[in-house]
BAFI-3210 file (N, C-alpha, C; in Angstrom, 3 decimals, decimal comma, padded with zeros to 6 digits):
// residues 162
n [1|2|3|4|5|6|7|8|9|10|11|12|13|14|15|16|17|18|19|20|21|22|23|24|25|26|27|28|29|30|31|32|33|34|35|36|37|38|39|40|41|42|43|44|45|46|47|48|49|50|51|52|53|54|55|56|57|58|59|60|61|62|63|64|65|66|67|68|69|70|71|72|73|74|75|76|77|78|79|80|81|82|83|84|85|86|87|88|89|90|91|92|93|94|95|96|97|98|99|100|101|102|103|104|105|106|107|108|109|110|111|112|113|114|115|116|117|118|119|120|121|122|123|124|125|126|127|128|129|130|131|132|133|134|135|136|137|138|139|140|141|142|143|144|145|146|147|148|149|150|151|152|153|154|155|156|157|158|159|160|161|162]
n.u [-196,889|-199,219|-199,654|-198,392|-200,910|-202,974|-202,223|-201,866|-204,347|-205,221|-203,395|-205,004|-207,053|-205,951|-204,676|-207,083|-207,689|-205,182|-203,876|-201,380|-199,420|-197,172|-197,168|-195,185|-193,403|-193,483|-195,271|-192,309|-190,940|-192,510|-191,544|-189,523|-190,253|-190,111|-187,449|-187,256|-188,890|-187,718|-184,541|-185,130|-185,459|-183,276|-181,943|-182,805|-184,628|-187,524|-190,379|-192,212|-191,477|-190,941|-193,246|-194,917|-193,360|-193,505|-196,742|-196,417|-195,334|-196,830|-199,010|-197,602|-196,966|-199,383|-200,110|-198,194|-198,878|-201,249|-201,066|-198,975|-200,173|-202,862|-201,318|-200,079|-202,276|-203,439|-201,255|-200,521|-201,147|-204,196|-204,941|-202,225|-202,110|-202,640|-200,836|-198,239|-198,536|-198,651|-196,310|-194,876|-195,783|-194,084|-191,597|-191,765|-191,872|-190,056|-187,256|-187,888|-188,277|-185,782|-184,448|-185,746|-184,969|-182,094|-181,789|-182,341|-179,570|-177,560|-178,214|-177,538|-174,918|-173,722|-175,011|-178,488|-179,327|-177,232|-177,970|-180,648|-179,656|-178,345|-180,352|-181,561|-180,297|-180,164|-182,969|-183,009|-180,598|-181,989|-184,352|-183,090|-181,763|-183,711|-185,257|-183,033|-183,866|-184,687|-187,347|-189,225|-189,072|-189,971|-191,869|-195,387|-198,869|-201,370|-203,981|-206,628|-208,802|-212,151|-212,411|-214,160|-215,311|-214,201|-212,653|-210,245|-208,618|-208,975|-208,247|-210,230|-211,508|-209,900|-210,110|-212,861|-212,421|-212,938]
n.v [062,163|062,421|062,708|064,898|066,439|065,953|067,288|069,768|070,391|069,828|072,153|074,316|074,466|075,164|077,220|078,828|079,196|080,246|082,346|085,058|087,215|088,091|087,681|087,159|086,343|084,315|083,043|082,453|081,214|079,039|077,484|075,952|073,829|072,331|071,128|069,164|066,459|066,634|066,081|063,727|062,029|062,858|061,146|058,496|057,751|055,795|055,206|055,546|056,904|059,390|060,146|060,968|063,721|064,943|065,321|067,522|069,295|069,801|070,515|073,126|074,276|075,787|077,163|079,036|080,384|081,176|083,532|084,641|086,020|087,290|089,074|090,586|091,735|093,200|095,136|096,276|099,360|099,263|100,651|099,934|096,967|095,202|095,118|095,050|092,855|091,172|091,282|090,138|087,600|086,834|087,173|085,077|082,964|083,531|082,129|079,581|078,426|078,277|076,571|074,069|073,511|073,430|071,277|068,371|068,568|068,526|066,711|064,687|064,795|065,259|063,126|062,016|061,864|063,652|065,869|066,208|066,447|069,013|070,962|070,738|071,983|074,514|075,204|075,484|077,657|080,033|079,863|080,847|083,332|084,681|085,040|086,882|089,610|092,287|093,014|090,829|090,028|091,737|092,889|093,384|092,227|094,289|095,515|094,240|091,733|090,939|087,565|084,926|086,637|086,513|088,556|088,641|086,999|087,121|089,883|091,891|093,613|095,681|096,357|096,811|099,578|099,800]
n.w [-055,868|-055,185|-053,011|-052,085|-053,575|-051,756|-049,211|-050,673|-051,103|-047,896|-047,347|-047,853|-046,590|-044,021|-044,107|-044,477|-041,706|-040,356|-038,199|-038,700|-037,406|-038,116|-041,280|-043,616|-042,848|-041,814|-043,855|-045,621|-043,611|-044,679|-046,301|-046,343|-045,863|-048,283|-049,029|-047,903|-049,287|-051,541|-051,009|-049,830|-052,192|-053,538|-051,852|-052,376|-050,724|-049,562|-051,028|-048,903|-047,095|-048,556|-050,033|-047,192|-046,631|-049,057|-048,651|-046,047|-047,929|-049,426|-048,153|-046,967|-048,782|-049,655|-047,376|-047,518|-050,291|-049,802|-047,694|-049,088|-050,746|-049,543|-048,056|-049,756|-050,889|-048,818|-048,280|-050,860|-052,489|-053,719|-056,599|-058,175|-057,451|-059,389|-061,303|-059,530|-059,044|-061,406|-061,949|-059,837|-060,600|-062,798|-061,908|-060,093|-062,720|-064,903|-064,960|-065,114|-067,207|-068,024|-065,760|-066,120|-068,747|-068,009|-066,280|-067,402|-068,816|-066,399|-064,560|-066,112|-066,557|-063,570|-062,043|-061,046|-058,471|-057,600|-058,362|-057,853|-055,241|-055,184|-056,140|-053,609|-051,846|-053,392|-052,858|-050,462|-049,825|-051,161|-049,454|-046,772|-048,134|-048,241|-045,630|-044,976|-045,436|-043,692|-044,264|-044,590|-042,185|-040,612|-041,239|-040,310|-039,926|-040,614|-040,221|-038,019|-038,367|-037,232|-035,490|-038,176|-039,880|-042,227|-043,680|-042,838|-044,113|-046,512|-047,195|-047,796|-046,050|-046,227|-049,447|-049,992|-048,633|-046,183]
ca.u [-197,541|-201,048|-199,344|-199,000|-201,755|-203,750|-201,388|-202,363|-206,026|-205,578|-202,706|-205,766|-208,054|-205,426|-204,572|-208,005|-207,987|-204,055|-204,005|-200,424|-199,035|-195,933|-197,215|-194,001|-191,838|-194,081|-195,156|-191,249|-190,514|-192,984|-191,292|-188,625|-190,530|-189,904|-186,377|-187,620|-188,765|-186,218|-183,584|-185,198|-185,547|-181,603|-180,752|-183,171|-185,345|-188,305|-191,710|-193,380|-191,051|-191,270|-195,048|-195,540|-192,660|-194,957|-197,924|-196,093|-194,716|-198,220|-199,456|-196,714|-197,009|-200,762|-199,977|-197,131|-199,462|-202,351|-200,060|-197,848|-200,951|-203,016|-200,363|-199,809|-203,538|-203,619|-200,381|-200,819|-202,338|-205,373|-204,789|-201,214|-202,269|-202,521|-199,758|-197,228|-199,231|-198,197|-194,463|-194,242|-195,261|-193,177|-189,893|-191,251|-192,051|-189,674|-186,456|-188,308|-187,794|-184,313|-184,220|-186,536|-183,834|-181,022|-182,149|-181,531|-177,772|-177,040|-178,535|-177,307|-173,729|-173,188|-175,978|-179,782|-179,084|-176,655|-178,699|-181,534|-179,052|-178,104|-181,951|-182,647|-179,259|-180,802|-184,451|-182,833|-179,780|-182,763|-185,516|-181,715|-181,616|-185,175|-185,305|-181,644|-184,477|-185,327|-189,062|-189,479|-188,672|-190,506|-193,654|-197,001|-200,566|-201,822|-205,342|-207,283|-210,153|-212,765|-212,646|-214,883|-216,014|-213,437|-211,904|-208,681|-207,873|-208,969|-207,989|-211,159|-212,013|-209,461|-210,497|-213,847|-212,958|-213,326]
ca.v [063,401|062,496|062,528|066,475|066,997|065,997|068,127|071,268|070,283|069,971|073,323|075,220|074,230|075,123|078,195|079,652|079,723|080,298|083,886|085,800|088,734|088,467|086,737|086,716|085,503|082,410|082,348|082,404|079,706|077,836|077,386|074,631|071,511|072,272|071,058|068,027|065,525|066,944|065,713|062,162|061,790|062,420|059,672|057,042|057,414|054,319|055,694|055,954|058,213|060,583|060,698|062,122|064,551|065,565|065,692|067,977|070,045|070,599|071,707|074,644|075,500|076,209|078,010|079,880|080,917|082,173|084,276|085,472|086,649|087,613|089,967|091,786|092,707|094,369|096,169|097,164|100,075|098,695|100,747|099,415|095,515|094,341|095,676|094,533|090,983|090,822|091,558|089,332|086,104|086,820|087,039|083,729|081,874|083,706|081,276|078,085|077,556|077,857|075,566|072,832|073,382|072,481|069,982|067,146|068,201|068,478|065,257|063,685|065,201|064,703|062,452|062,161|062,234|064,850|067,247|066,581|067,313|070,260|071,241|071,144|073,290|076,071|075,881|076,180|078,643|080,685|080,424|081,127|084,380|085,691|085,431|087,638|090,816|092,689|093,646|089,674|089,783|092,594|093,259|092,899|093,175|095,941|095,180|092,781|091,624|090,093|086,680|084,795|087,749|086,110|089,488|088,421|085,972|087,879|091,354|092,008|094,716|096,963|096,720|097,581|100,635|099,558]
ca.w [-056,251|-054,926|-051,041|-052,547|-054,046|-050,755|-048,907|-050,829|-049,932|-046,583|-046,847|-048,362|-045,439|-043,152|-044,733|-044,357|-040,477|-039,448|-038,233|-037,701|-037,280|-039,330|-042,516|-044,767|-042,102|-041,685|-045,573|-045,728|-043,252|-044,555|-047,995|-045,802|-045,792|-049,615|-049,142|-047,672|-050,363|-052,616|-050,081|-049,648|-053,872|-053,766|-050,828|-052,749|-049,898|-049,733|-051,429|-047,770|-046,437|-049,745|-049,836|-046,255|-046,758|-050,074|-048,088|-045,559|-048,717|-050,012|-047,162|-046,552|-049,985|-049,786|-046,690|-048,390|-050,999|-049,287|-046,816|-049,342|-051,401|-048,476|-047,579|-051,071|-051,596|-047,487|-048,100|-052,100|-053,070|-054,999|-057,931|-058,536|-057,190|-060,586|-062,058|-058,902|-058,955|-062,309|-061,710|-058,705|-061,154|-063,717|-061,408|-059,770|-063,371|-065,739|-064,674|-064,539|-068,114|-068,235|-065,438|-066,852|-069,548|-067,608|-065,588|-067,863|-069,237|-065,438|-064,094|-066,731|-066,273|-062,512|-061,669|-060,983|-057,235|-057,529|-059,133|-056,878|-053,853|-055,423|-056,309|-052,059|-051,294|-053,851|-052,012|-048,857|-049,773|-051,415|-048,091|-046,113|-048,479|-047,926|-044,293|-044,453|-045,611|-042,681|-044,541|-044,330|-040,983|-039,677|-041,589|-039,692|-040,438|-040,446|-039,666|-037,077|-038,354|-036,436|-036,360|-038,659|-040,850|-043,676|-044,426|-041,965|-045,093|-047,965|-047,353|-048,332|-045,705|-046,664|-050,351|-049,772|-047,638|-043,953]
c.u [-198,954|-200,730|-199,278|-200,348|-203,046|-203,464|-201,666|-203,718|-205,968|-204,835|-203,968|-207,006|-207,350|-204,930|-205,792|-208,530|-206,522|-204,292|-202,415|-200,068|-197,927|-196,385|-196,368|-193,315|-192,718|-194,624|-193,330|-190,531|-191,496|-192,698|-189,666|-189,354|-190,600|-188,832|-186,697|-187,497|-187,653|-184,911|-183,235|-185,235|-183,984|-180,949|-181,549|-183,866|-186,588|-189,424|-192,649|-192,960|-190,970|-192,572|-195,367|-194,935|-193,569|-196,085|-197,391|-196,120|-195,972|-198,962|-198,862|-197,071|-198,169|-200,820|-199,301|-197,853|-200,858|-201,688|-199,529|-199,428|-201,878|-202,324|-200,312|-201,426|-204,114|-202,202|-199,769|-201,413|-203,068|-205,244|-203,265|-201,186|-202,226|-201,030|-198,316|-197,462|-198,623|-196,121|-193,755|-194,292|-194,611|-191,763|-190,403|-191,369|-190,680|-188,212|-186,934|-187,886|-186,730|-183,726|-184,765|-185,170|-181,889|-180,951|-181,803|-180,523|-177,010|-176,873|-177,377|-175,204|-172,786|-174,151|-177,448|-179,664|-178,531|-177,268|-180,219|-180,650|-179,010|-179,703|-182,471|-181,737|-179,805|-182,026|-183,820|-181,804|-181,152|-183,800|-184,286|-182,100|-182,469|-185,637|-184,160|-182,773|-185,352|-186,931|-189,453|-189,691|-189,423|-192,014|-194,524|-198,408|-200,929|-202,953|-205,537|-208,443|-210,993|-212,722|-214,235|-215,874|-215,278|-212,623|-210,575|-207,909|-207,691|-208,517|-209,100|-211,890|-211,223|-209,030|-211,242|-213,700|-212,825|-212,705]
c.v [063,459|062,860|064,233|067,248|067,246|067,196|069,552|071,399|070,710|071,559|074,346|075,732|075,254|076,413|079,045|079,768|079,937|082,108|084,104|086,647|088,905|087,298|086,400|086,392|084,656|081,949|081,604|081,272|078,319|077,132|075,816|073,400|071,669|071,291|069,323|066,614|065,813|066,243|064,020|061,454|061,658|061,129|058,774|056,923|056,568|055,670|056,329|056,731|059,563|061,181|061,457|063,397|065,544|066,573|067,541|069,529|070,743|071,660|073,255|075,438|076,401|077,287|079,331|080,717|081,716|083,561|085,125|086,679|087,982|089,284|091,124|092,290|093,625|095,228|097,056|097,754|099,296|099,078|100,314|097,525|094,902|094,296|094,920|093,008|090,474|090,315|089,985|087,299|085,859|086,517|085,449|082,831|082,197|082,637|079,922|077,466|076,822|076,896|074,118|072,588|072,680|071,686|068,614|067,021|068,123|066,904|064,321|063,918|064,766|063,584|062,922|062,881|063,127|065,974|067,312|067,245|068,987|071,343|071,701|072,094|074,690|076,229|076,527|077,654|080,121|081,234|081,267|083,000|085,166|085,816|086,689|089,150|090,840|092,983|091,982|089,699|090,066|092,948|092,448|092,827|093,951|096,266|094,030|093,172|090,702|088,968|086,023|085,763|087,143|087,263|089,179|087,427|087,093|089,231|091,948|093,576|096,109|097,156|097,526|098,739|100,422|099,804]
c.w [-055,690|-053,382|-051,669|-052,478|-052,679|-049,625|-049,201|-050,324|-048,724|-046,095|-046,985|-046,910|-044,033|-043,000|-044,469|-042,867|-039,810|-039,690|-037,686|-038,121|-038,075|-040,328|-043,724|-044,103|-042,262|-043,315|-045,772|-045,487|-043,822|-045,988|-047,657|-045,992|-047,532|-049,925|-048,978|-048,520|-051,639|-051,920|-050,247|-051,492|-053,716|-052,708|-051,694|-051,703|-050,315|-049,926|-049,542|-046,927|-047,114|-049,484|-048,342|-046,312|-048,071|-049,586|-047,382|-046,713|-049,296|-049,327|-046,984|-047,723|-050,161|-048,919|-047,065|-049,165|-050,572|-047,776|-047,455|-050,794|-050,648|-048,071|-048,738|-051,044|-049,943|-048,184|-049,702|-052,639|-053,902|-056,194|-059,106|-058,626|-058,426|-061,631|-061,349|-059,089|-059,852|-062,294|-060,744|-059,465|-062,470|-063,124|-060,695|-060,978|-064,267|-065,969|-064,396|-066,003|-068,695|-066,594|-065,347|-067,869|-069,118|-067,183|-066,008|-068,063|-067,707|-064,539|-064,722|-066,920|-064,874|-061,746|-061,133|-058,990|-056,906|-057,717|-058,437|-055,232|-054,160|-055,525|-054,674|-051,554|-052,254|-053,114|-050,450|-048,673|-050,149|-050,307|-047,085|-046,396|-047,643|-046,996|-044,036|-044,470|-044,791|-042,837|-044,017|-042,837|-039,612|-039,742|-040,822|-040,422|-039,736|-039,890|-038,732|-037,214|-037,367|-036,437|-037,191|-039,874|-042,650|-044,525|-043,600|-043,456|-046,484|-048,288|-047,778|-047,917|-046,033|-048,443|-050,233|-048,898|-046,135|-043,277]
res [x|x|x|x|x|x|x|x|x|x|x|x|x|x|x|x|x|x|x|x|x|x|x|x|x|x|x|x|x|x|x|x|x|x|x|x|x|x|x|x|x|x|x|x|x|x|x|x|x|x|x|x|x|x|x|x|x|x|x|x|x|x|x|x|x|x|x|x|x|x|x|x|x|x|x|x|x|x|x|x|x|x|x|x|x|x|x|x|x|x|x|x|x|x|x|x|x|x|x|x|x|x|x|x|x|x|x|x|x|x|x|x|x|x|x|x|x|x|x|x|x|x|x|x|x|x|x|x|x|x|x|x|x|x|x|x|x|x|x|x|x|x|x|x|x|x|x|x|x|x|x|x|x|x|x|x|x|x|x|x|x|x]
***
């Protein structure tokens, strides 16, 4: 978890200078090295091949998250942004409980390993899905900001107006 945690560090870093033009296809793809350490947890893979896979995983996610955010506050009306923001982490938290909840009668049903295999075939059948939607696919930005001004990350200039 710390090969993670560094991982989001360095995704955060990494995150605040990647510039592209389709930012939910690459938030999108970048939700695969998810699958990763989930994969190597189910073979029994050795601690030092987990932890970089981690690392890796942190990173995307950080990327993932500033991309997939990024993106909603350029292309949501401002006076709705709070309201959709809301929506969008409810549909990603509202199913976590009921699968915290199953997690143990499953494990403990077909095995630990099993139920982590199964755990990296839903991330991936799921990233699989969300590439199939052409908006994923196609959406751009909308703006080009200068670089270095810091509104290319934040959406910032087409809050304020600009």
């Amino acid at each position: 978890m710390a090969a993670q945690a560094l991982g989001t560090t360095a995704g955060a870093g990494l995150a605040a200078r990647v510039r592209v033009s389709r930012p939910v296809l690459v938030a999108v793809l970048a939700t695969f090295p998810a699958v990763v350490p989930i994969a190597l947890l189910s073979a029994r893979a050795p601690v030092w091949l987990i932890a970089p896979a981690l690392f890796a995983a942190g990173v995307a996610g950080d990327v993932f998250a500033v991309l997939w955010v990024t993106t909603m506050q350029r292309e949501i009306p401002e006076d709705v942004l709070s309201r959709v923001s809301s929506n969008d982490w409810f549909g990603s938290l509202a199913f976590a409980p009921l699968g915290l909840l199953l997690a143990g009668p499953v494990a403990a049903r077909i095995g630990v390993s099993h139920a982590l295999a199964g755990c990296a075939a839903l991330v991936l059948v799921a990233t699989v899905a969300a590439l199939l939607a052409p908006a994923v696919r196609t959406l751009r930005t909308t703006e080009d900001f200068p670089p270095g001004t810091g509104d290319e990350f934040t959406g910032a200039g087409q809050c304020a107006g600009r």
